[in-house]
N, C-alpha and C positions, 0 to 999 in steps of 0.2 A: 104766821108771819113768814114771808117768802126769805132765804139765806140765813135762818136761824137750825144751827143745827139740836136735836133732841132726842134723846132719849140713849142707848148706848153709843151712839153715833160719836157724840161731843167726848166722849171717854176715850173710845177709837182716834180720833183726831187728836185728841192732847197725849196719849201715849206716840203715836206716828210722829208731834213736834215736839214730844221730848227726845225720842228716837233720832230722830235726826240732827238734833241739836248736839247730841254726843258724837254720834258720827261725825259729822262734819266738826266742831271742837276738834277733836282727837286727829284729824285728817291734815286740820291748821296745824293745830301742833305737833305731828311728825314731821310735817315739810318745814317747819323752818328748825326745827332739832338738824332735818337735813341739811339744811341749806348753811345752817352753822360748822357740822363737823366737816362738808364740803370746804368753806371759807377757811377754818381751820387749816385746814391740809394743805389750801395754797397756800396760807402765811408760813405756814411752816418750813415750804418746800420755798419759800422766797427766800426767809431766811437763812440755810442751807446756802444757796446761792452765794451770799456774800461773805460766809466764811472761807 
């Protein structure tokens, strides 16, 4: 069958998309942890301002 992958090939491939499945998870969730303590620090710094 033509596009069916077999033998350690299909192992190789489900290890590579769980691999990167982590990677990229982890990659999401550092940027928006960033994007939070970013947002953070302007709220902070706004509110400073109007004391």
């Amino acid at each position: 069958m033509a596009g069916v992958i077999t033998g350690s090939g299909q192992w190789a491939f489900v290890v590579a998309a769980y691999g990167m499945t982590i990677v990229l998870t982890g990659a999401v969730l550092w940027h928006s942890w960033y994007a939070m303590v970013k947002a953070e620090r302007r709220s902070d710094a706004l509110r400073k301002d109007r004391k």
